[in-house]
VEXBA-790707 format. One record per residue (C-alpha): residue in one letter; x, y, z. Coordinates in steps of 0.001 Angstrom, whole numbers, padded with zeros to 6 digits, always signed. Last residue first. Layout:
BEGIN
aXYZ/...
% end
This chain:
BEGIN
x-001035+095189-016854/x-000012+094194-020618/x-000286+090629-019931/x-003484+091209-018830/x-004999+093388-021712/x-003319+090075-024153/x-004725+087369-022277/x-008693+089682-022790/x-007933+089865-026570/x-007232+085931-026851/x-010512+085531-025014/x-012323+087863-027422/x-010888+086387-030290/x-011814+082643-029429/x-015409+084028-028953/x-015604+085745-032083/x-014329+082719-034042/x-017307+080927-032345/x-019856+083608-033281/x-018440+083255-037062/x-018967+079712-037021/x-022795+079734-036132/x-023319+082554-037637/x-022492+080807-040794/x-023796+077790-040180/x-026930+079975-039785/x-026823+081059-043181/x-026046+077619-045083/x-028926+076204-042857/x-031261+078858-044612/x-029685+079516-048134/x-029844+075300-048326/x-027227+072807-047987/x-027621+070120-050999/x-023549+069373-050982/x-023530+071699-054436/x-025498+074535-052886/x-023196+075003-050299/x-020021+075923-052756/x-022436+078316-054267/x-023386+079877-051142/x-019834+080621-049190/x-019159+081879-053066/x-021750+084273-052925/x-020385+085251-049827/x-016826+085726-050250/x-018390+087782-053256/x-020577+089642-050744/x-016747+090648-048246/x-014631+091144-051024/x-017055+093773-053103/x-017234+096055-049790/x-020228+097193-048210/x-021148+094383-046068/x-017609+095803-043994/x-019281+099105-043409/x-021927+097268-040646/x-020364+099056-038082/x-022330+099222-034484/x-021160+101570-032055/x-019929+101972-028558/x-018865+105390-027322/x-015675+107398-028866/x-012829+108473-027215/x-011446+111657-028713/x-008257+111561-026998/x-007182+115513-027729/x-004122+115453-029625/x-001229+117304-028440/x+001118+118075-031067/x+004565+116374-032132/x+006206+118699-034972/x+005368+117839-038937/x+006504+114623-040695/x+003161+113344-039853/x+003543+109725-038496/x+001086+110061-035206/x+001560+106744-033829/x-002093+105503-032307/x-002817+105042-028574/x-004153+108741-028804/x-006867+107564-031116/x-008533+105047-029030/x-008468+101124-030483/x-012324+100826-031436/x-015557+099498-029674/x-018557+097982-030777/x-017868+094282-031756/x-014499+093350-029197/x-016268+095323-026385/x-019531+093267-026782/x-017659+090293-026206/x-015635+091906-023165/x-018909+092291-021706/x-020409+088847-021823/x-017554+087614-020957/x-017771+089417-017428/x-016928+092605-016474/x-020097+094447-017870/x-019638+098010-019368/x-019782+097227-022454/x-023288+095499-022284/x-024435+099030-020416/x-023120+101019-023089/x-024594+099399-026103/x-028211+099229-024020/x-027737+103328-023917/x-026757+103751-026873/x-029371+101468-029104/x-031864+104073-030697/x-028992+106445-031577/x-026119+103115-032570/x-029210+101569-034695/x-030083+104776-036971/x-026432+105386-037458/x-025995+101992-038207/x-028916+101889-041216/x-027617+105878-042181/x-023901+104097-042834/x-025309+100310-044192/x-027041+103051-047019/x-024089+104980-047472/x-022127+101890-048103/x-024148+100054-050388/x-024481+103437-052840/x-020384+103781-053167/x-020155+100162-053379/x-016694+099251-052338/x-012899+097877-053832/x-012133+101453-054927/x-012540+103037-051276/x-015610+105382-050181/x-013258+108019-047896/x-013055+107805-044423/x-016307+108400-042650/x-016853+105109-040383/x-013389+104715-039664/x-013060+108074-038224/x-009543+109748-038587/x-006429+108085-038382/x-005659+106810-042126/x-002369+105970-042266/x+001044+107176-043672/x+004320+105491-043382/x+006285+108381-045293/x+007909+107553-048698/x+011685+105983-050066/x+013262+105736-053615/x+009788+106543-055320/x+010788+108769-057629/x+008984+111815-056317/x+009515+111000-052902/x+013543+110211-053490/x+013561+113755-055555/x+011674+115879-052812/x+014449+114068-050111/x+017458+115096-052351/x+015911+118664-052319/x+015599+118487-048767/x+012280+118174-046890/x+011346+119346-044143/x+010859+117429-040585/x+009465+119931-037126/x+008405+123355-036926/x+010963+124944-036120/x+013020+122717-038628/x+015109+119738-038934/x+016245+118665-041966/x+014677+115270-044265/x+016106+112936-046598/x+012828+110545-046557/x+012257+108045-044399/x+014041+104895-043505/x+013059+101676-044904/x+011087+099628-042423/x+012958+096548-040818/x+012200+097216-037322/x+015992+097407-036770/x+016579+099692-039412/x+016972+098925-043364/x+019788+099551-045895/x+019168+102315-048447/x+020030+104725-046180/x+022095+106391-048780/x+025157+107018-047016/x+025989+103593-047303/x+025698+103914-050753/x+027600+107474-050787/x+030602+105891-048765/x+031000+102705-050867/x+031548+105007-053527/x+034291+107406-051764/x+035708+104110-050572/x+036132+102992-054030/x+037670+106211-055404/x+036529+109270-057251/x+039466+109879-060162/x+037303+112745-061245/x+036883+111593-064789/x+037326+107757-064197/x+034843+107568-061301/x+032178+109394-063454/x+032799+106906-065920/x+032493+104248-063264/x+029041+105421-062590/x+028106+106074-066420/x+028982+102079-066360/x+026823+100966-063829/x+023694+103421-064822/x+023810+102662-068709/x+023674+098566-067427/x+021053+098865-064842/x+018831+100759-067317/x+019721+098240-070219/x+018662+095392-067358/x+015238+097199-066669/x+014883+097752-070018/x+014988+094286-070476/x+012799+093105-068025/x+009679+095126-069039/x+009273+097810-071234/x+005791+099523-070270/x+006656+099836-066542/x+010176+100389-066683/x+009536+103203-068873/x+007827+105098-065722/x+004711+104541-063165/x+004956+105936-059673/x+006629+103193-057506/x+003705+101507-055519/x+004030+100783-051453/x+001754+104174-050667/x-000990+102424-052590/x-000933+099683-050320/x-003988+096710-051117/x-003415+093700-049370/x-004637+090663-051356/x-008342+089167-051577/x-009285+092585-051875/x-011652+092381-054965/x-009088+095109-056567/x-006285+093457-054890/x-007522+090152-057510/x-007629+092198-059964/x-004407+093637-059981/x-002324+090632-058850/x-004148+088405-061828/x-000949+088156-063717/x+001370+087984-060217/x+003179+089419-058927/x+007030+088529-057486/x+008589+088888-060845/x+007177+093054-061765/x+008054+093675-057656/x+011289+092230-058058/x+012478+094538-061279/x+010736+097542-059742/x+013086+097073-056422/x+015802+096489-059015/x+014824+099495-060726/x+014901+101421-057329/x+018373+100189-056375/x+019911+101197-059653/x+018066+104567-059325/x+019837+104955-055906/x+023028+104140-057072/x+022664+106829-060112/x+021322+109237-057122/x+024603+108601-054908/x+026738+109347-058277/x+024734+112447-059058/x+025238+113943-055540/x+029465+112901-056118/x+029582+114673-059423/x+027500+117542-057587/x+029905+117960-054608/x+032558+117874-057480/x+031533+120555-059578/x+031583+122772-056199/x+035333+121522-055306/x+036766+122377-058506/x+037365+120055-061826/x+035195+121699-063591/x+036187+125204-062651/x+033530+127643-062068/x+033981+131039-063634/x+032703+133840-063203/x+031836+136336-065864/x+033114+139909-065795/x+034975+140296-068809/x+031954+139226-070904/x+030844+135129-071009/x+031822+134662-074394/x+034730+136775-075482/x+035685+136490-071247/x+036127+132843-071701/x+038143+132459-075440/x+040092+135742-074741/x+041348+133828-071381/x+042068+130760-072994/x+043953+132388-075873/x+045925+134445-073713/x+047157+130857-071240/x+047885+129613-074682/x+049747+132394-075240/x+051740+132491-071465/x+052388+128431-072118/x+054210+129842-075691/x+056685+132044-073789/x+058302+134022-077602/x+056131+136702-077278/x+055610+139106-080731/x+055036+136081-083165/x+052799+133732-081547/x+049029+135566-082035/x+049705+137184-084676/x+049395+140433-086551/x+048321+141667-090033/x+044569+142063-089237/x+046006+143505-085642/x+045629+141233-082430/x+042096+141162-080208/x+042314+142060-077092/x+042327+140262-073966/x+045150+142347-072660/x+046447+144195-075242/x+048491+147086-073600/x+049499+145269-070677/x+052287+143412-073177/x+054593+145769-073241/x+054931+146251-069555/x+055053+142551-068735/x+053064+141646-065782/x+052453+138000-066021/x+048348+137276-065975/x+047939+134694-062814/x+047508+130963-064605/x+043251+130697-063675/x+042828+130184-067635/x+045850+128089-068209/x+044921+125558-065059/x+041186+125555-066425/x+042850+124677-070117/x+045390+121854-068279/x+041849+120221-066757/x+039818+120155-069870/x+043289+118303-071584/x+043814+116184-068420/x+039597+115127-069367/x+040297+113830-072911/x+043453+112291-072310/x+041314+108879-072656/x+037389+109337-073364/x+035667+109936-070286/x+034131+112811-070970/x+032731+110973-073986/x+031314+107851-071681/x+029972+110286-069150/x+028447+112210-071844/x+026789+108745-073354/x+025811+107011-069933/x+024104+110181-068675/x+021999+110410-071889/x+021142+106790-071382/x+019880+106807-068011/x+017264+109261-069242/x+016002+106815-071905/x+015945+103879-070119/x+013920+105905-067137/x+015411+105010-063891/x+017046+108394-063444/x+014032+110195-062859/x+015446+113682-064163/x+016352+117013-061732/x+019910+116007-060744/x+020624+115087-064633/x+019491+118989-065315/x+022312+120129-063220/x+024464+117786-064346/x+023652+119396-068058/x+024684+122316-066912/x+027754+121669-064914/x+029011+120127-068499/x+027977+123199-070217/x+030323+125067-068381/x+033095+122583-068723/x+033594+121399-072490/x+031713+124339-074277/x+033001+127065-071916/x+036839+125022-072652/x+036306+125681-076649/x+039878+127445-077411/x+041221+125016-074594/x+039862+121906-076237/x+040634+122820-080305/x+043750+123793-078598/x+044799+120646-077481/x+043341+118387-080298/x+046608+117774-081545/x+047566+115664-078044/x+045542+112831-079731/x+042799+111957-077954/x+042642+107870-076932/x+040307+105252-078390/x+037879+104085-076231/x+038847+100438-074387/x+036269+097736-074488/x+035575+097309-078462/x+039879+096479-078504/x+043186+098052-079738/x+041356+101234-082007/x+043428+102448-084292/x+042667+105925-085065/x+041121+106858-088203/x+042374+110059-089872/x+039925+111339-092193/x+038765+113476-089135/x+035280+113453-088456/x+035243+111576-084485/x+038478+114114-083939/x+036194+116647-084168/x+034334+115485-080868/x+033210+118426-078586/x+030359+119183-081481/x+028773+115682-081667/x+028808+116092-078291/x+026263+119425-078394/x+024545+118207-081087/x+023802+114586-079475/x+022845+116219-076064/x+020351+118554-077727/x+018600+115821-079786/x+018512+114017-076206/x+016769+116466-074472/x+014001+114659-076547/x+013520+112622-073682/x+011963+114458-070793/x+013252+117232-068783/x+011967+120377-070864/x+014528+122615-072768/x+014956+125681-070683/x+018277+125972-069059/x+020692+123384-071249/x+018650+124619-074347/x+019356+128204-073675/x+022702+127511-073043/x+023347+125167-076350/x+022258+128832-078137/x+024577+130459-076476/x+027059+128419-077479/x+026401+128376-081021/x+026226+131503-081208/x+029864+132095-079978/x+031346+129238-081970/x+029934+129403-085372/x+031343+132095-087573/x+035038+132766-086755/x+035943+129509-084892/x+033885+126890-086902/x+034929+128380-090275/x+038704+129489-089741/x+040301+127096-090701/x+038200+125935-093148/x+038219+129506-094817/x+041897+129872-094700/x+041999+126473-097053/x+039515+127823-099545/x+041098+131419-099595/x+044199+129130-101118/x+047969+129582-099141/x+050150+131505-100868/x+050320+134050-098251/x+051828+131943-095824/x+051006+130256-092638/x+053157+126643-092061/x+053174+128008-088364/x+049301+127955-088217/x+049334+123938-088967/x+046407+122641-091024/x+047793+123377-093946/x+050978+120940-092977/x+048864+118445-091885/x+046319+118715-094988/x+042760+120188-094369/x+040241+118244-094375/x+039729+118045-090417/x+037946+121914-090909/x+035211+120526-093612/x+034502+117004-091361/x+034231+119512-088512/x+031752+121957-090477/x+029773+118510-091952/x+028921+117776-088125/x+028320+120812-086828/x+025796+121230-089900/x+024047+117936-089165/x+023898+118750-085821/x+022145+121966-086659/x+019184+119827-088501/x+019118+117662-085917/x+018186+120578-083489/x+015531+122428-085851/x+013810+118860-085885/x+013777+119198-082008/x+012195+122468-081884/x+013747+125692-081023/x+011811+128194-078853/x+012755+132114-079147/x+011780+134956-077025/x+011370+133058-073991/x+010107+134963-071145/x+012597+136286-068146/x+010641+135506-065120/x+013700+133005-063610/x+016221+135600-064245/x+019315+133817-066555/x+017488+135011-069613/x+018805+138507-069333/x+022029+136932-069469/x+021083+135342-072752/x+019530+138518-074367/x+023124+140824-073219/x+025674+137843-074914/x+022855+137258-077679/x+020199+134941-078543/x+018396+134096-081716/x+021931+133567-083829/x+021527+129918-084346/x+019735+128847-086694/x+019715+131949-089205/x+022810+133603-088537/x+024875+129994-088636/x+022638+128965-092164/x+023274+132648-093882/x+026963+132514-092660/x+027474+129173-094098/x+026032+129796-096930/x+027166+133618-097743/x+030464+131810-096829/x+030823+128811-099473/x+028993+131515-101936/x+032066+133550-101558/x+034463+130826-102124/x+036070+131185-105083/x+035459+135084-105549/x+037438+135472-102130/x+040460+135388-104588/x+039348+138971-105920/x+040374+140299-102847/x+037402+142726-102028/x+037551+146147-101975/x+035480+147471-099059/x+032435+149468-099786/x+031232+151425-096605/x+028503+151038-094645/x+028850+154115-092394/x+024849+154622-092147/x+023719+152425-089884/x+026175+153144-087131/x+029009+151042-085965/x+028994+150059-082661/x+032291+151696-080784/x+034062+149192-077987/x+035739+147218-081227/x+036506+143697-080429/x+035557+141439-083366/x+036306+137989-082616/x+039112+137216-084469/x+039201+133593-086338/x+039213+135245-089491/x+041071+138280-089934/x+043596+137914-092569/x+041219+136591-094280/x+040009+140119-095393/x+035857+139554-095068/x+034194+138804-098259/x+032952+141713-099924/x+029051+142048-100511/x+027539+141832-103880/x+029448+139062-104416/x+031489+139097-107410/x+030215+137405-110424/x+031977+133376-110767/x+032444+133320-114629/x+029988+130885-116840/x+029772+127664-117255/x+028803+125822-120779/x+028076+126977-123998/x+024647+125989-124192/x+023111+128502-121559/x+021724+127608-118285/x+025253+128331-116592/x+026487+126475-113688/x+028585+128225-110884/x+031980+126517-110199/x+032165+123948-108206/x+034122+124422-104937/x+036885+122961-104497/x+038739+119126-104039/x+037689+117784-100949/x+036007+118070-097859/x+033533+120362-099436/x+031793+123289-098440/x+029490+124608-101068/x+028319+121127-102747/x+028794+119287-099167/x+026446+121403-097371/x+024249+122171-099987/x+023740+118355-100202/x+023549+117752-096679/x+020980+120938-096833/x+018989+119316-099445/x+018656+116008-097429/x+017203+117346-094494/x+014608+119453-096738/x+013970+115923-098858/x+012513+114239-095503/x+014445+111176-094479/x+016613+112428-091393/x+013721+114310-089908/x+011539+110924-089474/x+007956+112163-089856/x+004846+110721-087301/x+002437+113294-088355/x+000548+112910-084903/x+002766+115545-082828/x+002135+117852-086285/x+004867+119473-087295/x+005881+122822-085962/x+004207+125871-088605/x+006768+127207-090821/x+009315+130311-089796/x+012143+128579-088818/x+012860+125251-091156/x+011677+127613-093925/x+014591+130471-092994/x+017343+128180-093988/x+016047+128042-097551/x+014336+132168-097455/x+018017+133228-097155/x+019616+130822-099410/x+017251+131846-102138/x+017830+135709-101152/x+021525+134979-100768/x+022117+133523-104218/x+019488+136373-106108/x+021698+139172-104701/x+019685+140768-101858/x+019444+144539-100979/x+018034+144122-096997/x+014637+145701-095993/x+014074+148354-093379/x+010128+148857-092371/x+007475+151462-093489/x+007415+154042-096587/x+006580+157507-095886/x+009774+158745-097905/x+011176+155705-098682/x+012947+152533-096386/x+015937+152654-095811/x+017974+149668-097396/x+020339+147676-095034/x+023072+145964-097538/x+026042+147249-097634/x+026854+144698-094380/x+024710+142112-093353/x+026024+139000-093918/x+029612+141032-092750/x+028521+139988-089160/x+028905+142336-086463/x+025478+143852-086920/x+025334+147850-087993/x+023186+149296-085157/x+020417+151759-086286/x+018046+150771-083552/x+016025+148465-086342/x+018913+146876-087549/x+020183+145937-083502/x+016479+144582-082654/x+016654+142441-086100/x+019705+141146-086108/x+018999+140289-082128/x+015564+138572-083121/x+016693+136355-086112/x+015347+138094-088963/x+011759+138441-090565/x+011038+142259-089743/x+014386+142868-091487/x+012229+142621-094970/x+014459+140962-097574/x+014302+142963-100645/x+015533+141673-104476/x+018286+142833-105951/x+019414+141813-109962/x+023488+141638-110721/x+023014+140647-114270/x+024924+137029-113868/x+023211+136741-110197/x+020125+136306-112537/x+021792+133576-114524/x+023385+132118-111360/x+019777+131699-109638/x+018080+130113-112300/x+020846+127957-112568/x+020159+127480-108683/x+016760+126309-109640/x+017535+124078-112425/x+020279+121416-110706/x+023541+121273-109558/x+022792+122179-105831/x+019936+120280-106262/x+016108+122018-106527/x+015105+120637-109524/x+016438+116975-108648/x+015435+117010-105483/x+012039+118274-106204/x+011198+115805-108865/x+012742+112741-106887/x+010323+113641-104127/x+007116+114404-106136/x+007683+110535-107913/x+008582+108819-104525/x+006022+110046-101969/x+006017+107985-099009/x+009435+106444-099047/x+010926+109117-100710/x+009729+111789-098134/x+008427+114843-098302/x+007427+116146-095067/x+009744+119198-094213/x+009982+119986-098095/x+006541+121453-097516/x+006406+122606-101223/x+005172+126064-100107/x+003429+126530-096883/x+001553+129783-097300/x+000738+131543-094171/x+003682+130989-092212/x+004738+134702-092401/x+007956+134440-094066/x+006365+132731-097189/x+006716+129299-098291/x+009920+127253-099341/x+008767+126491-103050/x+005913+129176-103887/x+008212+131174-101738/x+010956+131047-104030/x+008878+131082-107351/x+006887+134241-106679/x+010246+136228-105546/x+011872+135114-109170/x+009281+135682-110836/x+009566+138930-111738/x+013753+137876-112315/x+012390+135535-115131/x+011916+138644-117861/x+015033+140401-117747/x+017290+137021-117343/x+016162+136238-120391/x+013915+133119-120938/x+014868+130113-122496/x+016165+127633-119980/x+014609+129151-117554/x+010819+128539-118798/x+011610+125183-119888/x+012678+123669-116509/x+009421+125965-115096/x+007500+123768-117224/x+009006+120194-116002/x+007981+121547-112576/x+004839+122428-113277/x+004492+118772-115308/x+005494+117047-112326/x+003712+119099-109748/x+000031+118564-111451/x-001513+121474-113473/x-004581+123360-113327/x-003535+125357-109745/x+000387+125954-110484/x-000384+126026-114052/x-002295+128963-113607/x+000655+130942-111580/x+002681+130183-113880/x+000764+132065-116653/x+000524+135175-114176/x+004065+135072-113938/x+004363+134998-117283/x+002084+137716-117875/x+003760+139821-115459/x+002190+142930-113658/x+004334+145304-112139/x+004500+145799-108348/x+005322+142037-106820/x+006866+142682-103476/x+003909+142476-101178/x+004116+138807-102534/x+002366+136472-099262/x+000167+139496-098424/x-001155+139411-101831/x-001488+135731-101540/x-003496+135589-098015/x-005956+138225-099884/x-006580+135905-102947/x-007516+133351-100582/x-007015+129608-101699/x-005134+128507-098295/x-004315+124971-097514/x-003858+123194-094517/x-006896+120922-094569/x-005609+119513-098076/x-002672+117668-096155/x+000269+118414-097524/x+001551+114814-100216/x-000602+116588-103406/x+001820+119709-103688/x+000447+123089-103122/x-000435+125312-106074/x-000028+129175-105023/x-002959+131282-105697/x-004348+132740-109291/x-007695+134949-108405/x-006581+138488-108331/x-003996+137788-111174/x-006633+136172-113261/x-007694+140337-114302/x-004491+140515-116209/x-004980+138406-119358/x-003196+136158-120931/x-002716+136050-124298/x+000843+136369-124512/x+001591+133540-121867/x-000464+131189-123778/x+001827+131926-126818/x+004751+131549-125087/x+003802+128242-124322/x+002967+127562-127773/x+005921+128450-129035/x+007674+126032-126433/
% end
């Protein structure tokens, strides 16, 4: 270590301009940035020179990861606080990368053990919850050090309400909002060294570049994933208490400092805050903490830094904004951002659950209880809920309709289901029947009913708009129908609609707080004895806190959620039908189907094809999963709105998947218009996916319709100009021949003439019209030489006469010779047919 220090005495200034961040050896080298200019903007913070950070910065480019890393162990073990808070800043973003996106840091995001085992062990270890960094951290929190957070980098309705002078509702932010000097530009925040770390941790999975589409990275195994499980369970665990802060120094731990910030009174968690007046700027004032928030103030800073930072991009005024169709997106998640929520919904309702029975209760309420156990009551209510759902509402409205809708769907049920991460396990009486929802999970329902019903009319919304007969699509509306339908589950959803639509009792001393918020010291049960009337309060305050006081509300179990519970059910059994339909097609043809219709020795339909989908690269078996998610999401539905059998057989019959008397399928779900057939939304959808399709045919010209796939583009304008040529010279002869009432006449009729136009159906969906009857004069079409059928049938005509010793010659005229006798036989049969007809 003396020599270390050495090193860092001798250094010299001028290598500041050229020392850069080192990047690990697992980022791909075309991503990296050696400018000297990209890494002042990366540290506008760092005024003062420091040798030491000057020496780290050297290593960082001479030195591999391991030994940097084993280095900086050294370097805060026995430097003074005094000397490692300059690098500090440098040492954060040389790990999690700067705000901008121009440096990448340790890329956390693709590190994987798997892949890289050595660097990932390293990084894990120094950067565990337990491990050197946040010792690092603790012995600078120890001397009460700042460091500035530029707003410019926050979520954008922090940000928007910093910048207009607007204190934010969330106590993250309070005492902290630094003006900037005389001349100076942009508003920073005063960090302590734990929220500045935690703040530029959750603000990596944000502000870095997407992954790469071709970087094929699992989320789950990368070591960023798996530091914020471990944070996660570190700073809010399910049992026992927090850990107390680790100190670098031989002795042992050291005492928890107070947070720079005070922790919220407990008193009021779970209270939305209600005050009409925005606090301005400038009236932060210093609240006296209870020094029992000490245990668990890093527990909140976390969880408030991780909820403000994923989730908090839209609010209550942004999101109905949003609603307009040419509102722009001001904020895109990505999938990986998704999981990584989940996985904090997830460890918040495994945090909540572990409280004891009698904690857990609000009657059993006393002052002695720990800060610990008020926090996990009141973490998921107080901090999460109302960003949280606005941020499943932008997904639900702008999230593309294709697969990875499915990260969303997971997050959001993993969030309706606490029970699923209680310690408690249910007995479950067999694999076919769910397990039922305990009655205790009552008000978890009614206090989160916008999250049970309104997002359920979303996502039916987007279900309407999906090609059901994809595997994958099928399968998200198997799993919510399966959780909706989850025994007592749905009367639950139903008795908080009937407590929010109750009629508000008129009580004189209870107009006075209507949908208010109670005192710190006040609560919600004591002053009104009628408990139906508080749950019926709590409802209410639930909706109108997250909707405003003058949203509407659509009941779930109303008639307009039910029209499109019954349009989804008659498009599930159409998808059914149409992956059977696929199913038959796939077993009827053949290998050689495709090539052989491309010769045209089979009928070629293009307008018979389903458009191509998952079916078509699965096979059989994802037709039979689709089949199965489809059949049982149906009687899901049926479960949930207590649809009946006839109501079912009504919608397939309804359907028209059953065929008319000329054994076509019907045609699309059409209305009728002024100007004849348009389409309905269900008939765009059965187009689109194939369920039914307009009989369309060519009608025009045969001689100019488009050059088809099975001809010689060059063969066929040639035979064209060569019968073009012929039918000018020849008209007159033509017409004369045709004219003839003999055989002799009707032969030439059955070569050069064609069925008249106006004897043909006109299918177009739009109004009848008159046609004019176009009749055309005999012509000569040699079009049919043109096609690859018609000189392979040829070719093959000769082969098989070459091996029985029959010449090109004879072979030819045999061939006129048979063809002018199949003529014959057609022309009499054509003549029968004219005279039955008269």
């Amino acid at each position: 270590m003396t020599t270390f220090r050495r090193r860092v005495a001798e250094w010299r200034l001028p290598y500041l301009r050229q020392a850069v961040i080192g990047v690990p050896q697992w980022f791909p080298k075309a991503i990296i940035f050696d400018s000297s200019q990209e890494a002042t903007m990366a540290f506008p913070h760092l005024q003062q020179p420091s040798f030491l950070l000057a020496s780290l910065k050297a290593d960082s480019i001479n030195k591999p990861f391991a030994q940097r890393c084993q280095d900086l162990v050294k370097v805060i073990e026995d430097f003074p606080a005094k000397e490692l808070h300059t690098i500090f800043p440098w040492l954060v973003e040389s790990i999690f990368g700067s705000l901008d996106g121009i440096l990448i840091g340790w890329n956390l995001r693709c590190l994987q053990g798997r892949m890289n085992p050595v660097e990932y062990n390293i990084a894990m270890e120094f950067l565990d919850p337990g491990g050197p960094m946040m010792k690092l951290v603790y012995k600078l929190q120890a001397e009460d050090y700042k460091f500035d957070f530029p707003v410019s980098y926050l979520p954008g309705p922090v940000k928007a309400s910093i910048q207009e002078r607007v204190l934010p509702d969330s106590p993250l932010y309070h005492n902290k909002v630094q003006f900037p000097p005389t001349g100076g530009l942009g508003l920073n925040l005063a960090l302590n060294p734990f929220e500045y770390y935690i703040f530029f941790f959750a603000l990596s999975l944000i502000t870095q570049k997407p992954l790469p589409v071709s970087l094929h990275v699992r989320t789950s195994d990368c070591a960023y994933f798996i530091l914020v499980d471990r944070y996660l369970s570190w700073f809010l665990p399910t049992e026992g208490s927090v850990p107390p802060p680790l100190s670098s120094s031989p002795g042992g731990t050291s005492p928890s400092p107070a947070p720079r910030t005070p922790a919220m009174p407990f008193a009021s968690y779970g209270l939305h805050h209600t005050s009409l007046l925005k606090r301005h700027i400038s009236h932060q004032t210093s609240v006296n903490a209870d020094p029992a928030s000490h245990e668990i103030w890093r527990s909140e800073t976390l969880l408030q830094v991780f909820v403000e930072m994923w989730l908090h991009h839209y609010s209550l005024e942004m999101y109905q904004k949003m609603q307009s169709p040419h509102a722009k997106e001001s904020f895109t998640p990505t999938e990986e951002h998704v999981l990584v929520v989940r996985l904090l919904l997830k460890h918040l309702h495994a945090f909540a659950n572990s409280l004891k029975p009698e904690q857990a209760s609000p009657s059993t309420h006393s002052h002695a209880t720990s800060p610990l156990e008020e926090f996990k009551r009141a973490a998921v209510p107080r901090f999460v809920q109302q960003k949280l759902y606005l941020f499943l509402q932008h997904c639900f409205g702008h999230w593309p309709l294709d697969a990875s809708f499915r990260a969303v769907l997971e997050m959001w049920l993993s969030y309706l289901q606490p029970w699923r991460y209680a310690p408690e396990k249910q007995a479950q009486s067999s694999d076919s029947q769910p397990r039922c929802v305990s009655e205790k999970w009552a008000p978890f329902v009614q206090e989160n009913l916008l999250m049970y019903t309104k997002l359920f009319v979303g996502f039916l919304n987007r279900a309407l708009r999906t090609d059901l007969v994809s595997p994958k699509n099928a399968l998200m509306v198997f799993r919510v129908a399966k959780v909706f339908a989850q025994p007592n589950l749905a009367e639950m959803i139903q008795k908080g609609e009937q407590l929010f639509l109750e009629p508000e009792l008129v009580i004189p001393h209870r107009q006075h707080r209507l949908f208010t918020a109670p005192t710190v010291t006040g609560s919600f049960l004591s002053p009104w004895p009628p408990a139906v009337t508080d749950a019926s309060f709590k409802v209410k305050s639930h909706v109108y806190g997250l909707e405003g006081q003058d949203c509407k509300y659509t009941p779930m179990f109303g008639p307009e959620v039910r029209t499109l519970v019954l349009r989804l059910a008659q498009l599930i059994t159409q998808a059914k039908q149409t992956a059977k339909s696929i199913s038959d097609q796939c077993v009827e043809s053949p290998a050689g189907h495709s090539f052989l219709s491309w010769l045209g020795f089979s009928p070629t339909d293009p307008n018979g094809l389903y458009p191509a989908n998952d079916l078509d690269e699965m096979g059989q078996d994802s037709v039979r999963k689709t089949d199965e998610y489809l059949e049982k999401a149906l009687e899901y539905l049926r479960q949930i709105f207590r649809l009946s059998e006839a109501q079912l057989a009504q919608l397939t019959f309804a359907l028209g998947t059953t065929q008319d008397e000329n054994g076509k399928k019907q045609l699309p779900d059409c209305i009728v218009g002024d100007d004849g057939l348009i389409l309905t939304p269900l008939g765009r959808y059965q187009i689109i996916n194939g369920l039914r399709r307009f009989e369309i045919e060519y009608q025009g010209d045969s001689e100019l319709q488009p050059i088809r796939s099975y001809e010689i583009p060059s063969l066929v304008r040639a035979l064209f100009r060569l019968s073009s040529t012929i039918n000018r010279r020849f008209a007159g002869q033509m017409v004369a021949l045709c004219s003839r009432d003999d055989f002799l006449g009707s032969f030439c009729r059955y070569h050069l003439t064609e069925p008249v136009l106006a004897n043909r159906h006109l299918l177009s969906p739009v109004g009848r019209r008159q046609v004019a009857n176009h009749a055309r004069g005999p012509r000569l079409s040699l079009r049919f030489l043109g096609s690859y059928r018609t000189l392979l049938s040829l070719l093959l005509v000769f082969f098989v006469a070459s091996l029985f010793c029959i010449g090109p010659l004879p072979c030819s005229l045999l061939l006129v010779l048979g063809y002018l006798l199949y003529a014959m036989a057609m022309t009499l049969l054509t003549e029968r047919g004219k005279l039955h007809q008269l």
